[in-house]
C-alpha positions as CSV (number, residue, x, y, z in Angstrom):
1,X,103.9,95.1,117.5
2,X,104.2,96.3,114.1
3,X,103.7,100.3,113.3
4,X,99.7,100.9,113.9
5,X,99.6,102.6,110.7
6,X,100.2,99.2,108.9
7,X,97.5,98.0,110.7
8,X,95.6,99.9,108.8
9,X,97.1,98.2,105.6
10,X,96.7,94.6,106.6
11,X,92.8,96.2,107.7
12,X,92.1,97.4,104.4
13,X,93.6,94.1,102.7
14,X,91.5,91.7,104.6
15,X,88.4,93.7,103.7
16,X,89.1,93.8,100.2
17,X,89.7,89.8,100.1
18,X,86.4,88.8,102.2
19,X,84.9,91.4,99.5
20,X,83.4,93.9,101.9
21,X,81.6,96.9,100.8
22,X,83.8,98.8,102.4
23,X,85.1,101.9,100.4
24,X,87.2,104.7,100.4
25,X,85.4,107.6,98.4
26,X,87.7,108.6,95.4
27,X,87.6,112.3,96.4
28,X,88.5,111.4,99.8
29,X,91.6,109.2,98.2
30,X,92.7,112.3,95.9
31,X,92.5,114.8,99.2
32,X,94.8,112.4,101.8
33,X,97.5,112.0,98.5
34,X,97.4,115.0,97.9
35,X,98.1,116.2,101.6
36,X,100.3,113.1,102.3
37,X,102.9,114.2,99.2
38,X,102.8,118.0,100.4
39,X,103.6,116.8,103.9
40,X,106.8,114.4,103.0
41,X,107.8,117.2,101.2
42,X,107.1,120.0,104.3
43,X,108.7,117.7,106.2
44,X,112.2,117.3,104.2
45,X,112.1,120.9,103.6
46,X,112.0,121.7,107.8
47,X,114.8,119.2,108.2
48,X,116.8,121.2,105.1
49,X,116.0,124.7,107.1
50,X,119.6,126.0,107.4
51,X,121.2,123.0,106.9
52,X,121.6,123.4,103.3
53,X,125.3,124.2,103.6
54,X,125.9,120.7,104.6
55,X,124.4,119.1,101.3
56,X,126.6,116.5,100.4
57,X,127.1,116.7,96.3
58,X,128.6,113.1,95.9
59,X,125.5,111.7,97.9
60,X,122.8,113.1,95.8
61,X,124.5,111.5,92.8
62,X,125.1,108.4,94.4
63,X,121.5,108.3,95.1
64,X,120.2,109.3,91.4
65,X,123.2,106.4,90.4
66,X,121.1,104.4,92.0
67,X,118.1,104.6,90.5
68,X,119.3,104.4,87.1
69,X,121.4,101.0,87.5
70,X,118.3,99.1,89.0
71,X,116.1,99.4,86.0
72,X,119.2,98.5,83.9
73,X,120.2,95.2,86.3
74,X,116.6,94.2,86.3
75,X,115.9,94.1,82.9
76,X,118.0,91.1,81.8
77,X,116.7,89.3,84.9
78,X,113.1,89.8,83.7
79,X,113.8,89.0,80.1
80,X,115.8,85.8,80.4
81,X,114.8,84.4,84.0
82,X,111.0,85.9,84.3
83,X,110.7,85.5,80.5
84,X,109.0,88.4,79.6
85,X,108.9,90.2,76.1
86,X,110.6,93.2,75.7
87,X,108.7,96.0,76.3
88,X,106.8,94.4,79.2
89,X,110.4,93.9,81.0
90,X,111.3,97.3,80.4
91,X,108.0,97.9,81.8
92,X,108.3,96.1,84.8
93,X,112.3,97.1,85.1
94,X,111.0,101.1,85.3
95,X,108.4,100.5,88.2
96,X,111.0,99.1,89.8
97,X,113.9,101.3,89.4
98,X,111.5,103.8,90.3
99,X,109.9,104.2,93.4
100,X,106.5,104.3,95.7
101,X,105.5,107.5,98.1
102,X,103.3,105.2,100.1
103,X,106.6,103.0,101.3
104,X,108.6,106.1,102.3
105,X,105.7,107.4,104.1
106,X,105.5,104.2,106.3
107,X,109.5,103.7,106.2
108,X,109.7,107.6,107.5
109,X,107.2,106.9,110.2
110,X,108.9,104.2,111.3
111,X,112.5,106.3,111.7
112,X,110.4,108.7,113.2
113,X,109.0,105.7,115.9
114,X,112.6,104.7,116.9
115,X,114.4,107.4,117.3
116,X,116.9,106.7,114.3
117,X,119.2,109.3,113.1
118,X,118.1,111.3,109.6
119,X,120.5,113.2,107.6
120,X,118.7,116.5,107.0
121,X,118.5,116.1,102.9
122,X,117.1,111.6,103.5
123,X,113.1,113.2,102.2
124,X,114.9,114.3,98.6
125,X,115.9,110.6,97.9
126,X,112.0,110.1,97.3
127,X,112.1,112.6,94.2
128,X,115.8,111.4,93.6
129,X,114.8,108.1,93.1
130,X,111.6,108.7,91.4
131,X,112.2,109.9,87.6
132,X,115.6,108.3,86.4
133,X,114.5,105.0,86.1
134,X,111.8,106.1,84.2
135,X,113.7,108.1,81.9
136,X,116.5,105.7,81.3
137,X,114.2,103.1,80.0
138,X,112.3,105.0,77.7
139,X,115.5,105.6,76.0
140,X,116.3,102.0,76.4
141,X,112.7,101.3,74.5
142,X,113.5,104.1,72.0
143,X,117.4,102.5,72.0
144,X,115.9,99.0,71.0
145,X,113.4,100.1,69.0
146,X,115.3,101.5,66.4
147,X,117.5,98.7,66.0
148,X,114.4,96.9,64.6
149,X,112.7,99.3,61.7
150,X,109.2,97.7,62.0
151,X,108.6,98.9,65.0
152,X,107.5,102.0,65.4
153,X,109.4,104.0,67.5
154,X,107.9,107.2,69.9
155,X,108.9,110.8,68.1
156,X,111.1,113.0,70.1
157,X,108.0,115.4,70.6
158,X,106.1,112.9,72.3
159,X,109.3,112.1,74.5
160,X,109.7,115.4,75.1
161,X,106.0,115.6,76.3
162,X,106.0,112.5,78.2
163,X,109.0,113.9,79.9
164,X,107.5,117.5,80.7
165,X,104.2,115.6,82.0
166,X,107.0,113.2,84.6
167,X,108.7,116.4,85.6
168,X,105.3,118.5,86.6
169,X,103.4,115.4,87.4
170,X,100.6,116.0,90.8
171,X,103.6,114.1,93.2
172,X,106.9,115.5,91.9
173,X,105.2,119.3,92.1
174,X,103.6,118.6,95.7
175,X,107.1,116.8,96.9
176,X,109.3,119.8,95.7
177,X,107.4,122.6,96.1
178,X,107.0,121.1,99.7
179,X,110.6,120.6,100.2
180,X,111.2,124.7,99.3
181,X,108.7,125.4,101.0
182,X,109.3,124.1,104.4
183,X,113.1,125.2,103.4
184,X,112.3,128.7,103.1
185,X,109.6,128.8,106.3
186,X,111.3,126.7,108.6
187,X,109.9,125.5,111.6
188,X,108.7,128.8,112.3
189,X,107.0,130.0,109.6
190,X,104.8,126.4,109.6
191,X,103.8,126.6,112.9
192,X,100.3,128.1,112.0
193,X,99.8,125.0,109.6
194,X,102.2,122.4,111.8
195,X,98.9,120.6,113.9
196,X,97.1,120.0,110.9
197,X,99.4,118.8,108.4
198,X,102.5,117.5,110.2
199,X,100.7,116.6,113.4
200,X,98.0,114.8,111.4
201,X,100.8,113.0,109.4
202,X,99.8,109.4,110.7
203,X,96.0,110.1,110.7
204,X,96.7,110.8,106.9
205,X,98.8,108.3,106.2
206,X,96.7,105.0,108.4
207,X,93.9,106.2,105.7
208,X,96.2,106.3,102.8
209,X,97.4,103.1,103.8
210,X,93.5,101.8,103.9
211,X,92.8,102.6,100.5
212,X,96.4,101.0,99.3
213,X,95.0,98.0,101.2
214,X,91.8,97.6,99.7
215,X,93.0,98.3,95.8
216,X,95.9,95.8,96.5
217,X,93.0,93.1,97.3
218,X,91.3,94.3,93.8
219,X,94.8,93.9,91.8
220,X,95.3,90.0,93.6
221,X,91.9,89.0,92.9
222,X,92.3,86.3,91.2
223,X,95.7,85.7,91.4
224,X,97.3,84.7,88.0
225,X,99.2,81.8,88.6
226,X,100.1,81.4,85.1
227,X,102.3,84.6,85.8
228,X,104.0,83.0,88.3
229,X,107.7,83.9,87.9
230,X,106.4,87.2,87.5
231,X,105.0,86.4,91.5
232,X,108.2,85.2,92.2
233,X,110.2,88.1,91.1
234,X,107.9,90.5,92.2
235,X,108.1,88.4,96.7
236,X,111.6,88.1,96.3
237,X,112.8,91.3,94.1
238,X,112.6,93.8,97.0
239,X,114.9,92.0,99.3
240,X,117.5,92.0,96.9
241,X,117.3,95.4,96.1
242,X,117.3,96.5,100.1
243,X,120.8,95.1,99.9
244,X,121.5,97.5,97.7
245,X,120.2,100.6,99.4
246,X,121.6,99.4,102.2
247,X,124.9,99.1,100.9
248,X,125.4,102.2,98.9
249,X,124.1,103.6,102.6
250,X,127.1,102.2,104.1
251,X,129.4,103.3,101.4
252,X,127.7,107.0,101.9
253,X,128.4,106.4,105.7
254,X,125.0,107.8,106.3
255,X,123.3,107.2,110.0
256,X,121.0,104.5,110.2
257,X,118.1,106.2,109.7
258,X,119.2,107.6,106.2
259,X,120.0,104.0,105.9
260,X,116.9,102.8,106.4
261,X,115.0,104.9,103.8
262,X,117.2,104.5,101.0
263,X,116.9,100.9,101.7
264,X,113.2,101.1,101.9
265,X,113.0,103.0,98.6
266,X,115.2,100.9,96.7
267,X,113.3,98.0,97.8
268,X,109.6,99.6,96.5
269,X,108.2,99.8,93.4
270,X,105.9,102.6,91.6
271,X,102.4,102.5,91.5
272,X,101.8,106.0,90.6
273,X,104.5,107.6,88.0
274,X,105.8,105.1,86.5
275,X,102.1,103.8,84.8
276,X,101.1,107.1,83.7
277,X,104.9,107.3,82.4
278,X,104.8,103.9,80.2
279,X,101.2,104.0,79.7
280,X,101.9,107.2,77.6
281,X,105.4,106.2,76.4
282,X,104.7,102.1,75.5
283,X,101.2,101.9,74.7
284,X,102.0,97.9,74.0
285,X,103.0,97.4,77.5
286,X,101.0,95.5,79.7
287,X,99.9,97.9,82.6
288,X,98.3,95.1,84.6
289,X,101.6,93.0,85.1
290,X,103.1,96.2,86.3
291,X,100.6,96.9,89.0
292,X,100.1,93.4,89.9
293,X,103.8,93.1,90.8
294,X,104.2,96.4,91.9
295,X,101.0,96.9,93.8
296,X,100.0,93.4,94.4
297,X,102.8,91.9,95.4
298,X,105.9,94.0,96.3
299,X,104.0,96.8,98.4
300,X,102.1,94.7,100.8
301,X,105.5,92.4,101.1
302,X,107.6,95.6,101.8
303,X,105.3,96.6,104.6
304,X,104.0,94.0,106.3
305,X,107.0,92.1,106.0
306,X,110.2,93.9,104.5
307,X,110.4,97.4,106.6
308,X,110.4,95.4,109.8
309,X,113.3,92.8,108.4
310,X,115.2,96.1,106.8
311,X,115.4,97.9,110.1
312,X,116.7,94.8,112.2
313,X,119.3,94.4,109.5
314,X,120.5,98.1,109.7
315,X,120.3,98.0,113.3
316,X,122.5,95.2,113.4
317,X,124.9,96.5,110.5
318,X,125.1,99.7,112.7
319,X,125.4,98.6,116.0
């Protein structure tokens, strides 16, 4: 059976489809993602108590490697072979080179199930992974942009803005001020907060995971066919890219669990960042194509479908 908390996903999709009234009150949905990104961040910062000394520097830039080299291998694939303009592939490229909190939540439960070995600093790949991709194709926009004058380009104050409003955006501030938090505190130091917030981790996350099902039904309904190499891409995308978490994984010689997650991550897509990101940067770009592959497609594939197959193939990698 799969993890109960994507029950609760494939729950919330069904009832968005048959068109239930079922609902999720938006202040309740701002409260459990609010909790859920301090708690991946209390989390990682309790595994980094004292263990700090045994940060490894070449991982962490492996990792931020990573996210920037997606983007840039995606975009020719979604110009040429999805055959999207430009600034909708760059778009689409930066969701994807970026990544989704609501996947390494489930992907970190699911270590947590199986008893797979974490390396202490595994929870920093989420913030790791989250802005390069974003920022490297914004320059690419700004890059392309100038090479043809009648386009306007974005001024370097607005850059600089969208880039301040990235780095102190709701989910980066909650995840890292989470991480030194729990650093600093420890075990210890938590336990007066540790039932609640840790030990409620699932509870939060099964809800989480209800709303994510019910606004992927929204996104999908109707499905536009028209877009679909865009569908295709969007199905088939996140195995690709698990091959190459996985890989850089094994080239880390990182346990299986570490593994796992990075795998998981590069697989996702954003849903949250990387639309208020281009939304503000490329006004032009179609926000809808994003979500609907991001959202609509590639989460619900990843979960219901991709964690599962990503954990067999590490576990068989690893022995």
């Amino acid at each position: 059976m799969p993890d109960i908390v994507i029950a609760f996903f494939a729950l919330g999709l069904l009832a968005g489809l048959v068109k239930s009234d079922l609902k999720v009150p938006p202040a309740i949905y701002e409260t459990l993602s609010i909790l859920l990104m301090l708690t991946l961040g209390l989390k990682g910062g309790m595994a980094l108590h004292g263990h700090t000394q045994n940060l490894v520097f070449t991982e962490l830039v492996a990792v931020v490697a990573l996210g920037l080299l997606i983007p840039l291998a995606l975009y020719p694939v979604l110009t040429r072979l999805v055959r999207l303009g430009r600034t909708d592939a760059i778009s689409i490229a930066a969701h994807y080179g970026s990544v989704s909190a609501g996947t390494f939540a489930v992907v970190i439960a699911m270590v947590e199930k199986s008893g797979m070995t974490l390396r202490p600093e595994t929870t920093l790949y989420l913030v790791l992974l989250e802005l390069p991709a974003i920022v490297v194709m914004l320059w690419l926009h700004r890059y392309l942009s100038a090479k043809q004058p009648l386009q306007a380009t974005v001024p370097n104050t607005q850059q600089s803005s969208i880039l301040h409003e990235a780095l102190t955006s709701r989910g980066v501030v909650l995840l890292v001020g989470g991480v030194v938090i729990g650093w600093l505190y420890g075990p210890t130091g938590l336990a007066a907060i540790s039932p609640v917030l840790l030990g409620g981790f699932k509870t939060l996350l099964a809800l989480f995971l209800l709303e994510m099902g019910l606004v992927t039904a929204k996104v999908c309904l109707p499905l536009p066919l028209q877009q679909w190499r865009l569908l295709v891409f969007a199905a088939v995308t996140p195995f690709a890219l698990a091959w190459c978490g996985i890989g850089v994984g094994l080239w880390l010689e990182l346990p299986p669990g570490s593994i796992l997650v990075l795998a998981g991550l590069s697989a996702s897509a954003s849903y949250i960042a990387a639309p208020a990101a281009i939304r503000a940067a490329i006004p032009e770009a179609n926000i809808g194509l994003a979500m609907l592959a991001s959202l609509g497609i590639t989460f619900p594939v990843n979960v219901l479908i991709g964690l599962p197959l990503y954990q067999h193939w590490v576990m068989q990698i690893t022995g």
